[in-house]
matplotlib code that plots the C-alpha trace (Angstrom):
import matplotlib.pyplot as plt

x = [107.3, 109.7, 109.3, 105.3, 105.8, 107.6, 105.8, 102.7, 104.0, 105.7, 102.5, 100.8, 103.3, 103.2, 99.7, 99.6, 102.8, 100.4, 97.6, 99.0, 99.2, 96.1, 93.9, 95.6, 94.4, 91.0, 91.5, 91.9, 89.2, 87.1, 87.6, 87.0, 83.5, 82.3, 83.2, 82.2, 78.5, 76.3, 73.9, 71.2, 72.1, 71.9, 68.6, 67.5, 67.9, 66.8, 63.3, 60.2, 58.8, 59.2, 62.5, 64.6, 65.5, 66.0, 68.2, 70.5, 70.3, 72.2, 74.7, 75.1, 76.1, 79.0, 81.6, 81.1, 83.1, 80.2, 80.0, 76.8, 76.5, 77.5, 74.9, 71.7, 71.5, 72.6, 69.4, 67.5, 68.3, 67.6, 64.2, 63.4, 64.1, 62.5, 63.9, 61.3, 61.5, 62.3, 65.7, 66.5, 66.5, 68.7, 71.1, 71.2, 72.4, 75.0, 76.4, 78.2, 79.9, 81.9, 83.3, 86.3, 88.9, 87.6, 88.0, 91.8, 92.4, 90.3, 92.6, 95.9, 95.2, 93.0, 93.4, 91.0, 88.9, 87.8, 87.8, 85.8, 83.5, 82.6, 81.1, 79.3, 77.4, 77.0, 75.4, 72.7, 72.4, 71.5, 69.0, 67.4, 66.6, 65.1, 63.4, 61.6, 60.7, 59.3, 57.2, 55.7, 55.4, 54.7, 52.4, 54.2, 55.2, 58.2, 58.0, 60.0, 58.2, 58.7, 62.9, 63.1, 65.8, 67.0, 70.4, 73.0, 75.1, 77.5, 81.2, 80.9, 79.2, 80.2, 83.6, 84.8, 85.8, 88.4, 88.6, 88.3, 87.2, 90.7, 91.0, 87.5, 88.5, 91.4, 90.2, 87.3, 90.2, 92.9, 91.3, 87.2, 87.4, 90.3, 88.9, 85.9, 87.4, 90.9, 89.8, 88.1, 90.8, 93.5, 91.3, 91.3, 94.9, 95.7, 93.4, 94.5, 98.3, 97.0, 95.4, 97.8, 100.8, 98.9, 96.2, 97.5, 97.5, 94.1, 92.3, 89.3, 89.4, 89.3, 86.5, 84.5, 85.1, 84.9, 81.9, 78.0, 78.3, 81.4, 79.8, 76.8, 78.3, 80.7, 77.6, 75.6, 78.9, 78.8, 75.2, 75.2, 78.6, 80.0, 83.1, 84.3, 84.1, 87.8, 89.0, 87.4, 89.6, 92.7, 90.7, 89.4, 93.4, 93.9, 90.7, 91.6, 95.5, 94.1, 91.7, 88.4, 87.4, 87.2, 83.4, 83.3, 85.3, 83.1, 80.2, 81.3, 82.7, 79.1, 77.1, 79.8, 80.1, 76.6, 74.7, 75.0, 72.3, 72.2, 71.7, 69.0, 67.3, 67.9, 66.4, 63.8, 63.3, 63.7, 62.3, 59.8, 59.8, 59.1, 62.0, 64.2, 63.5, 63.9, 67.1, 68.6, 66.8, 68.3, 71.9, 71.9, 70.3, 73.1, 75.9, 75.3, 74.6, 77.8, 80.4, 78.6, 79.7, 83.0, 84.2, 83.2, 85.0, 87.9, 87.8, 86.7, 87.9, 90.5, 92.7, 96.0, 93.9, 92.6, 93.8, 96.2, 98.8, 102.0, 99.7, 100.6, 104.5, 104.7, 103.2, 106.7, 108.9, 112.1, 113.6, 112.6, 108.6, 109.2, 110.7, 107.4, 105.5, 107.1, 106.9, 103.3, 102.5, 104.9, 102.4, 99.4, 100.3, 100.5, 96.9, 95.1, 97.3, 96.5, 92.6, 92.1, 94.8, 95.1, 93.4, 91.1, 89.7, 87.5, 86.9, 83.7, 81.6, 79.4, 79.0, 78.6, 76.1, 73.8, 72.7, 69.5, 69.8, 72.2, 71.1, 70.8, 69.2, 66.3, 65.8, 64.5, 66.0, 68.7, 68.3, 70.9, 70.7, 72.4, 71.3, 72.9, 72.7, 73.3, 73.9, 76.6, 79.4, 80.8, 81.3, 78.7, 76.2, 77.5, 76.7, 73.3, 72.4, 73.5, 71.4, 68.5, 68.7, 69.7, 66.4, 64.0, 63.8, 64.9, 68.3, 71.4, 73.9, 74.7, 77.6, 77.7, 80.9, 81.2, 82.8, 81.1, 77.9, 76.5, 74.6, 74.7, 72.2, 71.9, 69.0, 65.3, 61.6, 63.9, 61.3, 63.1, 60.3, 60.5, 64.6, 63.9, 61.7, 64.2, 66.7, 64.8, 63.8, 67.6, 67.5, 69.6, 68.3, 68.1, 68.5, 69.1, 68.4, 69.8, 69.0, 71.7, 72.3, 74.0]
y = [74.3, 77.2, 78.6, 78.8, 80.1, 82.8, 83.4, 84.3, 86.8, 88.4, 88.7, 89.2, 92.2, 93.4, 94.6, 96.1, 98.1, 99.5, 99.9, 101.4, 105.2, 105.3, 103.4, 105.2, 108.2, 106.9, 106.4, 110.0, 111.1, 108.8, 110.4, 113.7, 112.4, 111.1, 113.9, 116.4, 114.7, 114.6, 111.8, 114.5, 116.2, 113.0, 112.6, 116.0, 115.8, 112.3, 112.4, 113.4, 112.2, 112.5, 111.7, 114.5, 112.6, 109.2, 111.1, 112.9, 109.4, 107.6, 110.4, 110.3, 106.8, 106.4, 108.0, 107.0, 103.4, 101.7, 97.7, 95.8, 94.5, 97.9, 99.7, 97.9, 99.3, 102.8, 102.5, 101.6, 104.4, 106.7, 105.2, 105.9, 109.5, 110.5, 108.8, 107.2, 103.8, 104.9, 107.3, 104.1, 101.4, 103.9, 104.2, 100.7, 100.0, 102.8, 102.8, 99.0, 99.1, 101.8, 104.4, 107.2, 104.3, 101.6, 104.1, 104.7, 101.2, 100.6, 103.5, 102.3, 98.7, 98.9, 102.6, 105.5, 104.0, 101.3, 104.1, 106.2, 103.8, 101.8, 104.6, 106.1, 102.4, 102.4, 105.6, 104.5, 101.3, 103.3, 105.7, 102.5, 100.9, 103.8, 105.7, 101.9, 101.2, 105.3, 104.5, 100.8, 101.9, 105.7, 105.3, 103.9, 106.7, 106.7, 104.9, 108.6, 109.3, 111.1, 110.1, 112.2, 115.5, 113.6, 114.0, 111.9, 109.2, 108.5, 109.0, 111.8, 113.3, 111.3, 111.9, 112.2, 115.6, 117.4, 115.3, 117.7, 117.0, 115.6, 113.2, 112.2, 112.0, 110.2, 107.6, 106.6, 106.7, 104.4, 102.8, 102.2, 101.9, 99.5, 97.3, 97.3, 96.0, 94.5, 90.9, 90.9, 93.1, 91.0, 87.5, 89.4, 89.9, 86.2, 84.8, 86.9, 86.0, 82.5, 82.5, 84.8, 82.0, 78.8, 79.1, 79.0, 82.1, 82.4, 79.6, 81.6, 82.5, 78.7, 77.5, 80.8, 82.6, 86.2, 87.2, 87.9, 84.0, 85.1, 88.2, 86.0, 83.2, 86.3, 88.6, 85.6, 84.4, 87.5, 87.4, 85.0, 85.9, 88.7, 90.7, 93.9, 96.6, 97.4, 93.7, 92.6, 94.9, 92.7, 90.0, 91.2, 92.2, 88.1, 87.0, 89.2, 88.3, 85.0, 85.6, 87.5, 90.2, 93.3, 93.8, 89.9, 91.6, 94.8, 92.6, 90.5, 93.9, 94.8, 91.7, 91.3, 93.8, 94.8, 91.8, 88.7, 85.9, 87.9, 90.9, 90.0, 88.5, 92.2, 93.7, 91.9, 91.6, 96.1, 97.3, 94.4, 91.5, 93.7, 96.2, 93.1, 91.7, 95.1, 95.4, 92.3, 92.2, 96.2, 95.4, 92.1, 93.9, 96.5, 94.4, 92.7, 95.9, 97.3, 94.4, 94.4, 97.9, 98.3, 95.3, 97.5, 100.5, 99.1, 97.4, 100.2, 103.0, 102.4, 99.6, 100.7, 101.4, 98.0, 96.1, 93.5, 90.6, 93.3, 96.3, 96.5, 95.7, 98.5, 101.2, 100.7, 103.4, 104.8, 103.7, 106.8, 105.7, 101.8, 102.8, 105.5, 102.4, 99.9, 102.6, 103.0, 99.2, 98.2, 101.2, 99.9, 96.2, 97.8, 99.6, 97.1, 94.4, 97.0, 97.3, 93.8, 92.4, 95.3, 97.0, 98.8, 95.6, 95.6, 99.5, 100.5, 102.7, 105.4, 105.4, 108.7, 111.2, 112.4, 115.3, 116.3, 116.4, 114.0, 111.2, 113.5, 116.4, 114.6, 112.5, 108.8, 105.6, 104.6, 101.6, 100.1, 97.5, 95.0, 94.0, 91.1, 92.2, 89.6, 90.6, 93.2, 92.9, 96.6, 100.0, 101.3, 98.2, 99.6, 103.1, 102.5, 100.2, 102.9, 105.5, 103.8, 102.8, 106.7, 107.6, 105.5, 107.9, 107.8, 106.8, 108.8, 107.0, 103.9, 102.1, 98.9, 96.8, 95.5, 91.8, 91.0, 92.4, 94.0, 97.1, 98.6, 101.3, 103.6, 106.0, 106.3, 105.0, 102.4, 101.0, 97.8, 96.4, 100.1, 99.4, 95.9, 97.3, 99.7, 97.1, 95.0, 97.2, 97.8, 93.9, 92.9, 90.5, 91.3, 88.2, 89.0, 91.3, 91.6, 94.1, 95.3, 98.0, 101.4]
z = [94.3, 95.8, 92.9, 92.3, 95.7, 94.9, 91.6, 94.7, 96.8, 94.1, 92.3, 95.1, 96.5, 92.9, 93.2, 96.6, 96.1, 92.7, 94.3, 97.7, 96.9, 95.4, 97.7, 100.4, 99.3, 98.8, 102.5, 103.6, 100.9, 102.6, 106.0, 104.8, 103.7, 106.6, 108.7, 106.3, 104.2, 108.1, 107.7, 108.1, 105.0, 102.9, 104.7, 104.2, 100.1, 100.1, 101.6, 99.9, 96.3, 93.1, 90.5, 91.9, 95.4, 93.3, 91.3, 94.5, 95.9, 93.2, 93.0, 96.9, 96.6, 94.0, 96.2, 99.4, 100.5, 101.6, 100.8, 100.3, 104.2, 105.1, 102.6, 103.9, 107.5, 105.6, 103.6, 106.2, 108.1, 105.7, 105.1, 108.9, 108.3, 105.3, 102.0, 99.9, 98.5, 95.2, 96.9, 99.2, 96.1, 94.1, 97.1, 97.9, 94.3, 93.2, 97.2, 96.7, 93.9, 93.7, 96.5, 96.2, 97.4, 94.5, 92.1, 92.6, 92.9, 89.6, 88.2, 89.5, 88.1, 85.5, 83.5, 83.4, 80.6, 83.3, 86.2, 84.3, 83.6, 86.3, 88.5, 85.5, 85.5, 89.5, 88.6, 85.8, 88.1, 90.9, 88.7, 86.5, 89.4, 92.0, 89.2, 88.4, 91.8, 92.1, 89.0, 90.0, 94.0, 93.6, 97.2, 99.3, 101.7, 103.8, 107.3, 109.0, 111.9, 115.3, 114.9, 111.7, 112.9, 116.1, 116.4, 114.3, 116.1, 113.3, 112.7, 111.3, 114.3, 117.7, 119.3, 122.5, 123.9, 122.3, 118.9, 116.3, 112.7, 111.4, 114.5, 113.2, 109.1, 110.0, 112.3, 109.6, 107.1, 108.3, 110.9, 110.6, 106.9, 106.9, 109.5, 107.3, 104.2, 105.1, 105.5, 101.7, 100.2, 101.9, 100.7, 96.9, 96.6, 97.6, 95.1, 92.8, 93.6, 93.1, 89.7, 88.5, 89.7, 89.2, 86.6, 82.7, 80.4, 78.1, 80.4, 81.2, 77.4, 75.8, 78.2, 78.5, 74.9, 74.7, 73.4, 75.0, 76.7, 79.0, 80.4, 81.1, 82.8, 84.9, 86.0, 87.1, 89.0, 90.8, 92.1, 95.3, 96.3, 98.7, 97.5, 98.2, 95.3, 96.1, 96.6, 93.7, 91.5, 91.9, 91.4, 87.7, 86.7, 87.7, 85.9, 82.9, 82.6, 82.0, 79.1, 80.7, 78.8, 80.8, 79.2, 81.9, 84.1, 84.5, 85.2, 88.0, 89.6, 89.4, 90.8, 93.0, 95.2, 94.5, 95.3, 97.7, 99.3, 102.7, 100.9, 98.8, 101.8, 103.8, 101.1, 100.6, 104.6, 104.8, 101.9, 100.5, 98.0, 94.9, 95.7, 96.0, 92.8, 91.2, 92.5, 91.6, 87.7, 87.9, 88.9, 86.4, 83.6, 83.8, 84.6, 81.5, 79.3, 80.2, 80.0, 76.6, 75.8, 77.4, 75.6, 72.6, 73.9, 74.3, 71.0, 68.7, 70.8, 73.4, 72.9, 73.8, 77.6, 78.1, 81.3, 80.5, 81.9, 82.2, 83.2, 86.7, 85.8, 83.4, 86.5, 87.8, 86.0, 87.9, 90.7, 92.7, 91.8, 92.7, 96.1, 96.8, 95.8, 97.8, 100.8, 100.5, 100.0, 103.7, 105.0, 103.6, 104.8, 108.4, 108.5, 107.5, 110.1, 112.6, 112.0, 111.8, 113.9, 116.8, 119.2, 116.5, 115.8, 118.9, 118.6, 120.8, 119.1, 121.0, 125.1, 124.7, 126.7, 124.2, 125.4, 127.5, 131.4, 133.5, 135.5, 138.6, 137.0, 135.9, 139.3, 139.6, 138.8, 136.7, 133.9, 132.1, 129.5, 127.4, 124.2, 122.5, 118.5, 115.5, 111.8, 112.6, 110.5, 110.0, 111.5, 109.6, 110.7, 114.8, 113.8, 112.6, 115.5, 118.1, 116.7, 116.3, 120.2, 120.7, 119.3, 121.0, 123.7, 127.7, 126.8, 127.8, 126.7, 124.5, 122.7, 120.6, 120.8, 117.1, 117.9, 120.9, 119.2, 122.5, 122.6, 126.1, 127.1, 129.8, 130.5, 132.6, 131.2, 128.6, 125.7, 125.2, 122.7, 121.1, 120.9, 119.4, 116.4, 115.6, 115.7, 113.9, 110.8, 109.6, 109.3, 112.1, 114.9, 119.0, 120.6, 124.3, 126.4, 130.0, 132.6, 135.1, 137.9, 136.7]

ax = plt.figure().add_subplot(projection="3d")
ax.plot(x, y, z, "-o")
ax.set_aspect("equal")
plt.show()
């Protein structure tokens, strides 16, 4: 028993002391992106028709370390302010399963073969699947209305006073981000300490096989269930050590991340029951396609690069590169027990003035309002509830406390019904709303 327990957190401190450097660098990338790519520059180059914005869209969406819960309200933002359906379905399906930080993990526990590859199939994923939904809905138009150029209320753009761009970068980075992910990179790296400790060598291999049946049986394993596209990467070393091809692998790293139950029913609640079925035939289709052909990669091609049992142990090297390792795996233990664990974990986004004339200036009464918002379940899902409150008009100010899920607004002439539909369409439910004196 001590020792199966042993065989656990050494597998399990193994992988994040592998992994550390790199995702921690996908961290700070992914700070730099969300201060530097403004929501209304992705907006700007997704909206209007034709293939061109599907094509931007997809692109948009490999890099940036978005998850599938975190994705929807995203989309549905972008929708509101110009992207067509076709541009919104091919973000919605390249966005999830890849992002700068799943790519260096991918790297650092998998090779480049399997790094280079996995975007480049969130990418025809993402073009398959907008370009079909352009073609077989080429009139619907976008719902943008009067809130298209309002102002952004992102992380990218809302800070308090004197917080400059790298304050900004790396908040999102080692704080936002990790408090987004932690709990489902923290649940991979357990499971995949416990298969890799408890479940026999070649087991997935004598009951699964390795040919066109496995990658089946892994990409519709990956459908109904929620896992991060960077905690899912440990997860697929475990799964292959013990006889998955990577070809299965590949395809449950795809459905995984990619697809859920709640985000099926989002989609289909946001963008309408024949975009949802495109995107979940889309993202199966090509799941299964290419666990088909990087199986034959890495048989024809690339053998000495495939992901095996001892990959991670032979990363090691010198004794100088274990410590840097060890360093960076101790630091990236403490970020993510700080964003989930600390104060970060009940960060308050927003509460911001937004601009316009004070409360004096303008004269009259003062409202304030609570709103009591379900569905939330990242920063992302915060931000895109706060801005679509901002740009109902009358309001001044607004913040949305992510674990309470509370949204409270301050400003004159308040539409709460207007707040509720905007609420509403990114797919997230209003179910209180209480009035109170400034």
């Amino acid at each position: 028993m001590a020792q199966r327990l042993w065989e656990i957190i050494a597998g399990f401190w193994n992988v994040v002391a592998d992994m550390a450097p790199y995702l921690l660098l996908g961290f700070a990338v992914a700070g730099l992106l969300a201060v530097l790519v403004r929501p209304e520059t992705v907006e700007k180059h997704l909206g209007g028709g034709g293939f061109w914005p599907v094509i931007k869209a997809a692109i948009f969406g490999v890099p940036l370390p978005l998850c599938s819960c975190g994705v929807i309200p995203v989309a549905a933002s972008l929708r509101r302010h110009g992207a067509s359906r076709g541009a919104t379905t091919a973000f919605l399906i390249s966005t999830p399963q890849t992002g700068v930080d799943s790519i260096a993990v991918t790297y650092s526990l998998l090779g480049p073969v399997f790094a280079v590859f996995r975007p480049i199939a969130a990418l025809i994923s993402g073009l398959v699947g907008g370009l079909a939904v352009a073609v077989l809905e080429p009139r619907q138009k976008s719902a943008a209305s009067a809130v298209h150029g309002a102002e952004c209320a992102d992380e990218c753009c809302v800070a308090a006073p004197n917080r400059g761009k790298i304050y900004r970068a790396f908040h999102y980075g080692f704080v936002a981000l990790p408090q987004d992910i932690g709990k489902a990179l923290l649940i991979g790296l357990v499971i995949a300490a416990l298969i890799t400790a408890l479940v026999p060598k070649d087991f997935f291999a004598e009951y699964l096989g390795k040919g066109v049946g496995a990658v089946l049986v892994m990409m519709l394993a990956g459908i109904p269930f929620y896992v991060c596209a960077t905690g899912s990467v440990p997860l697929a070393l475990a799964l292959i050590a013990k006889g998955i091809t990577p070809g299965a692998a590949l395809a449950f790293l795809i459905t995984g991340p990619a697809t859920n139950a709640a985000t099926i029913a989002m989609v289909w609640k946001v963008m309408g029951r024949r975009t949802a079925i495109i995107y979940v035939i889309v993202i199966a289709l090509t799941a299964f396609g290419s666990g088909l052909l990087l199986d034959g990669l890495f048989n024809l091609y690339f053998p000495r690069y495939a992901p095996s049992a001892v990959h991670v142990h032979a990363h090691h090297g010198t004794d100088w590169i274990f410590y840097l390792k060890s360093l960076a795996g101790a630091a990236l233990l403490g970020i993510l027990a700080f964003a989930l664990f600390g104060k970060a974990a009940g960060h308050k986004h927003g509460d911001e003035p937004h601009g316009g004339k004070t409360h004096e200036e303008t004269g009259g009464s003062v409202e304030k309002l609570t709103l009591a918002v379900s569905g939330m379940t990242c920063t992302h899902c915060a931000n895109a509830v706060e801005r679509a409150i901002r740009e109902t008009g009358g309001v001044a100010s607004a913040g949305v406390d992510l674990k309470t899920g509370a949204a409270t607004v301050t400003g004159r002439d308040l539409d709460v019904d207007a707040m509720k539909r905007a609420i509403e369409e990114l797919g997230y439910k209003v179910v209180a709303v209480e009035r109170q004196n400034p």
